[in-house]
C-alpha positions in Angstrom: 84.5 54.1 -8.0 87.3 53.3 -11.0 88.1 49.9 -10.1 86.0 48.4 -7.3 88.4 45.4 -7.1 91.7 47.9 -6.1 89.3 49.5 -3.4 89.2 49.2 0.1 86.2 50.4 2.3 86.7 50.4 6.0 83.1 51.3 7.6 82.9 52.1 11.3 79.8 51.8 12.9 78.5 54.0 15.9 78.0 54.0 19.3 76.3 51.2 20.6 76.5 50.2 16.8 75.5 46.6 17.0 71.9 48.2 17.6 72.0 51.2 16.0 74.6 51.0 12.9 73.3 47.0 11.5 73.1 48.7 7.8 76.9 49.1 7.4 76.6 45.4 7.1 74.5 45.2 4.2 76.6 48.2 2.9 79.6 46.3 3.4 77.8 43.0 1.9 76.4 45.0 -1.7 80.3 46.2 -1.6 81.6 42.8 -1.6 79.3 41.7 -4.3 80.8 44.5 -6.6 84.1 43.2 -5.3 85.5 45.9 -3.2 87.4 44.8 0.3 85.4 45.8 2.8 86.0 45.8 6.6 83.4 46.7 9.1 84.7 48.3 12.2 82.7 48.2 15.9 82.8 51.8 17.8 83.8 51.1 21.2 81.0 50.9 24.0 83.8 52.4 25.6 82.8 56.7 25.5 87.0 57.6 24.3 87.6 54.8 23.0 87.3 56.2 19.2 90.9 58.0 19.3 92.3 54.7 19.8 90.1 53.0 17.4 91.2 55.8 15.0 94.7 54.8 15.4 93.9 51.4 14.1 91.5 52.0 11.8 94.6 54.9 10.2 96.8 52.0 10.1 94.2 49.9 7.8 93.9 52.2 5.8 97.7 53.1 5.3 98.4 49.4 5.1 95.5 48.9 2.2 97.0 52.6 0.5 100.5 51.6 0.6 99.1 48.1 -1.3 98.2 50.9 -4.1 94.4 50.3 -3.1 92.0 53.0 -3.3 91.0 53.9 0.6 87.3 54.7 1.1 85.6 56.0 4.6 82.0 55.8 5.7 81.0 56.2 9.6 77.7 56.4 10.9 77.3 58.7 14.3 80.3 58.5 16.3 81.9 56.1 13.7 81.7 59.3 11.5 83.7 61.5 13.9 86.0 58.0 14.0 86.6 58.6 10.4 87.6 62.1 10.7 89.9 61.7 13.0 91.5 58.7 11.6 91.5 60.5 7.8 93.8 63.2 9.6 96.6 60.3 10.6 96.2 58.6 7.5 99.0 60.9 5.9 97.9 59.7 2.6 94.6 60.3 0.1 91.5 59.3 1.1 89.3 58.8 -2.5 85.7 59.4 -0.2 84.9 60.1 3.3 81.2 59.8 3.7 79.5 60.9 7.3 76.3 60.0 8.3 74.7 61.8 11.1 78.2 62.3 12.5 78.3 63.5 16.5 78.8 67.0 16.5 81.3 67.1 19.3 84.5 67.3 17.7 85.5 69.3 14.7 84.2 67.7 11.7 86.5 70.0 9.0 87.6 67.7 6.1 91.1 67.0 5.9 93.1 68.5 3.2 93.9 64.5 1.9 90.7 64.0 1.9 89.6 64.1 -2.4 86.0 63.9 -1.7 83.8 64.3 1.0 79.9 64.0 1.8 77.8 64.2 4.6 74.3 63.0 5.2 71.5 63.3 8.3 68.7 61.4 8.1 65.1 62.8 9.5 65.5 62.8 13.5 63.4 59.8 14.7 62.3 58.8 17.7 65.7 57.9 19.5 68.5 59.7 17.6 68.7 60.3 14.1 67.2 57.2 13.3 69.0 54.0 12.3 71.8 53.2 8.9 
């Protein structure tokens, strides 16, 4: 990260995420420390809610971009298809879009704005892929 004070991090969490997706707080608190705006976004408990919460979560970002603030990504489970979906209606670049144990149902290609990607799966626990 160049300047961690002209970036902007929106992290989604998953489905059911206040359970499931508690470490994109602590992520979103280290971030903060280093001086990085950081937004933590629920996933609806609502099943297609994520396209809509993709629209907002594009406007964030384009609001923070158009600010000249580097735009980062990170979703965990169904955040991480949120993120995908939202980097495609952005319509500008995306420094990092990091996926963790995305939900496989959509088409997770990377977006052409998108500069750098990463995905990650964690060992399959007991329920799911374990927690973030």
């Amino acid at each position: 990260m160049s300047d961690p004070k002209k970036t902007t991090v929106i992290l989604v969490r998953g489905l059911f995420g206040m359970i499931y997706s508690r470490g994109m707080d602590r992520l979103a608190a280290k971030l903060r420390a280093l001086g990085c705006e950081a937004q933590v976004w629920n996933h609806s408990v609502l099943f297609f809610a994520w396209f809509t919460n993709a629209g907002n979560i594009a406007a964030a970002a384009r609001r923070a971009g158009a600010s000249g603030r580097i735009v980062v990504l990170v979703g965990h489970s169904f955040g991480a298809n949120t993120i995908v979906i939202a980097a495609r209606q952005i319509g500008l670049r995306i420094a990092l879009m990091a996926c963790v144990d995305p939900a496989a149902q959509f088409d997770l290609t990377v977006p052409p704005n998108v500069i750098k990607a990463l995905g990650f799966r964690q060992r399959i626990g007991g329920i799911g892929r374990g927690k973030l």
